[in-house]
N, C-alpha and C positions, 0 to 999 in steps of 0.2 A: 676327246671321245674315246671311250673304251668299249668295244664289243660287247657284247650279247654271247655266250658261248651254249652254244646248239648242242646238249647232253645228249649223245648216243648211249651212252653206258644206261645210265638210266631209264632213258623210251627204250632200249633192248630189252630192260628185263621185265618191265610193264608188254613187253612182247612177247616173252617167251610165256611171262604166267598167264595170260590170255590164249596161247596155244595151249599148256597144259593144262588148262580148265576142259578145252576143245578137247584135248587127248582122254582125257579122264574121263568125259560125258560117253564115249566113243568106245571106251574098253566096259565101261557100268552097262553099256548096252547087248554085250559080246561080242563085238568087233575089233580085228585087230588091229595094232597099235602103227599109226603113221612106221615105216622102214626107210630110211635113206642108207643107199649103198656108193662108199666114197671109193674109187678108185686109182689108184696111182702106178707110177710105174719110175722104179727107184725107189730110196730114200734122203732125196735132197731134205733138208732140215727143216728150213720153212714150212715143206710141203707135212712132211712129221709131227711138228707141232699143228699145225692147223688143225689138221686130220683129229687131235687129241682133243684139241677144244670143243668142234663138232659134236665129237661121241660125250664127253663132257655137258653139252649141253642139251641134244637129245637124252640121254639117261636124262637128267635132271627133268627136262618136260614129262618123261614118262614115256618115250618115241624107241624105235629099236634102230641100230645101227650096225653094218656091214664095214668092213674094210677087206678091199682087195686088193693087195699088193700084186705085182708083177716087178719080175726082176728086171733091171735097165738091161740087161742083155734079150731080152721078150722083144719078137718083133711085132712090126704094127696088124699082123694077124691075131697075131695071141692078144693084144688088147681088143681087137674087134671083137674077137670071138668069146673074151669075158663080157664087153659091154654087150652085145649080143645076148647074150645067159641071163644078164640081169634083166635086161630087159622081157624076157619071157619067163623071168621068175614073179609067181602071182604073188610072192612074201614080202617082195622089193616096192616101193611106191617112189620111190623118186631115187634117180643117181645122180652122183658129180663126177665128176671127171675132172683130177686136180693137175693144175699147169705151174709151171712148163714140164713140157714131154722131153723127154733126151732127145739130139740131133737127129733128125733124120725122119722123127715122125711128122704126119702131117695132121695136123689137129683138126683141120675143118672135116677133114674125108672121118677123122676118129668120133667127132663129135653127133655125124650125120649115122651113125651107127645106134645110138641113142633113141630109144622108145619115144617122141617127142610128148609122149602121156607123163612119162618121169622122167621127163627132163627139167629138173623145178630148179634149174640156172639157166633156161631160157636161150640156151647156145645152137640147138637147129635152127636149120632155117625155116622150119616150120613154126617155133617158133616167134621167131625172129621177122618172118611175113604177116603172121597174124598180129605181132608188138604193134607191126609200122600201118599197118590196113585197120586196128581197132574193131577185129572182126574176129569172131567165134572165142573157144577159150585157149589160153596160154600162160604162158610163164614167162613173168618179167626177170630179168637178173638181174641177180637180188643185189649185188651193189648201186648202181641205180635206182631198182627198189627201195630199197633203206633210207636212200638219199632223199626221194620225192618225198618217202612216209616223216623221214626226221623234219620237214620241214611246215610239210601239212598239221602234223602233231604240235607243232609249235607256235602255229599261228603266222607262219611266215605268207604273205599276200603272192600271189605269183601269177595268178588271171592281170595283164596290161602291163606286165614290167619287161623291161628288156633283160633275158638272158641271155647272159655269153660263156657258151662250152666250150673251156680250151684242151681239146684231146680229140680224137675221132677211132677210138677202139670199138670194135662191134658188141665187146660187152660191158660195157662202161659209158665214154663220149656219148656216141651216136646214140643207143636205147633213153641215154638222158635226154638228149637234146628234142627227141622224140617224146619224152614222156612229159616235157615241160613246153612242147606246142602243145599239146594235148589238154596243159589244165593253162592256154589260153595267154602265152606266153608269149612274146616275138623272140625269135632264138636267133642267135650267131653264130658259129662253130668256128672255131678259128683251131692249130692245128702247126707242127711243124715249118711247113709252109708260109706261113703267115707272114707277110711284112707288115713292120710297126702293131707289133701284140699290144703294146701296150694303147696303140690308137683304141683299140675297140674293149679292151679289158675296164680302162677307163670311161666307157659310156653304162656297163654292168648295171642295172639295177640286180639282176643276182646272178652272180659271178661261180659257175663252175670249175673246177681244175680236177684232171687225171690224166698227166701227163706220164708221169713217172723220172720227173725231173723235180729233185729237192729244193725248193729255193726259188723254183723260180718267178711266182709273183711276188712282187715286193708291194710295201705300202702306197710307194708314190704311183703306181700300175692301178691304186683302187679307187673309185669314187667313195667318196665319201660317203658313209651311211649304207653302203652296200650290205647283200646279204656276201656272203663267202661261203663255198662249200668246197672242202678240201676233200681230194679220194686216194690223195696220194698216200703211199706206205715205203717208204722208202727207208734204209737202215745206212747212218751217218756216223762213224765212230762210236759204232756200239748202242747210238741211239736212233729209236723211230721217229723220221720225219716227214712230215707232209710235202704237196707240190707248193706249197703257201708259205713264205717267211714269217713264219706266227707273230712273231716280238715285233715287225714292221705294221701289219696287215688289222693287228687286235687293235692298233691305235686311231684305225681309218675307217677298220670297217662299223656296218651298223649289227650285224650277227656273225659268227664265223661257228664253224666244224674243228674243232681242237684235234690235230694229230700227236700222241692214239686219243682215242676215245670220244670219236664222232661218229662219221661215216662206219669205223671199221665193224662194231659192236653191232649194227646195225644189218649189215651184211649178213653173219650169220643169223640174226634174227630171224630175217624175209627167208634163210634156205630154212628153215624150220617151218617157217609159217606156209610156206609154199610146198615142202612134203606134206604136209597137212590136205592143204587145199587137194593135193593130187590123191592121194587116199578117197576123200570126199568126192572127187570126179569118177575116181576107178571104181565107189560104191565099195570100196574093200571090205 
């Protein structure tokens, strides 16, 4: 058996021109254009290039974008006190707040600083209580997002299967594990902690991983015919690799998320699709 490979690159860009159809009808009417304002603090590299792709593909939708730098020597006032700013700026419609923070800062106290109106990564706990309660409006984050949409979009069945989440991050793991009882799922989470991972990875009818450990499901870990959804991004001599041993895993599973170009393309998709949405809420 060979895998099924689950095209994110692809459903991303059937996603982004269906946001820029949205964006376009939105400015032809005199309204202004969806704004995500990315904020960082440093210039770690990763965080650099992401930041560029972003702005890359907002411009490309038609969307306006902000970058606000703060130097690694800014302490965790001076980021409050920008995301603060954004947030009562009526021009801004959705922020991110890009991780990791230099030592010292605390991310949950940074993140709850956040307008939960544009917070379109779903990182408050407001939030993050409305995700798990299925009550009023919110923002899913948008890795999980992407994840649920690239599967729905493909026809993948997920009402009666058993899935198993291997990670338990508040923006990843857990929003998944939640998003997929939701369309009806029986979930597992399983987790650092876990003895005998592979007891339960091998019962998977669809098999999640965002660990941030390279490699670490293998083939003989997969049921057979399984789905696989890889979140991992991990960089291995130079190259991107998922939490999924791809060359083990394509030959077990029944669909898998190719690391790049599954889950990740998909990702920014949804924070596009969800500045959207939040414009549309704010009435901008």
């Amino acid at each position: 058996m060979t895998a099924r490979i689950l095209d994110g690159r692809s459903l991303s860009r059937q996603t982004v021109e269906d946001v820029r159809g949205a964006i376009a009808a939105r400015a032809a009417s005199g309204r202004p254009v969806p704004t995500i304002a990315v904020v960082r603090v440093g210039e770690e590299p990763a965080s650099v290039r992401y930041a560029a792709q972003i702005q890359k593909m907002f411009l490309r939708a038609g969307g306006g974008f902000q970058l606000a730098v703060l130097p690694e020597t800014a302490s965790e006032s001076d980021l409050e006190a920008t995301l603060a700013g954004l947030s009562r700026d009526p021009t801004v419609n959705g922020i991110l707040l890009q991780l990791p923070l230099p030592a010292g800062f605390e991310v949950l106290r940074a993140f709850q600083t956040i307008d939960p109106a544009k917070d379109v990564d779903g990182v408050t706990a407001v939030n993050a209580g409305r995700l798990f309660l299925n009550h009023g409006r919110y923002f899913i984050p948008n890795t999980p997002f992407g994840g649920l949409e690239l599967l729905r979009r493909s026809g993948i069945t997920i009402a009666g299967k058993h899935a198993v989440v291997v990670g338990r991050s508040e923006i990843v793991g857990r929003p998944m594990a939640v998003l997929l009882l939701r369309e009806n799922a029986t979930v597992t989470i399983c987790h650092s902690r876990t003895a005998d991972l592979a007891y339960f990875t091998r019962q998977a009818d669809v098999l999640v991983v965002a660990t941030g450990r390279p490699g670490l499901i293998r083939g003989e870990m997969v049921k057979p015919g399984a789905v696989v959804v890889d979140f991992g991004i991990n960089v291995v001599d130079d190259h991107v690799v998922g939490d999924v041993d791809f060359t083990s895993v394509v030959e077990v599973a029944g669909a898998i998320t190719p690391v790049p170009g599954g889950t990740g393309p998909m990702t920014n998709a949804m924070l596009l699709r969800n500045t959207w949405q939040a414009a549309e809420w704010q009435r901008s």
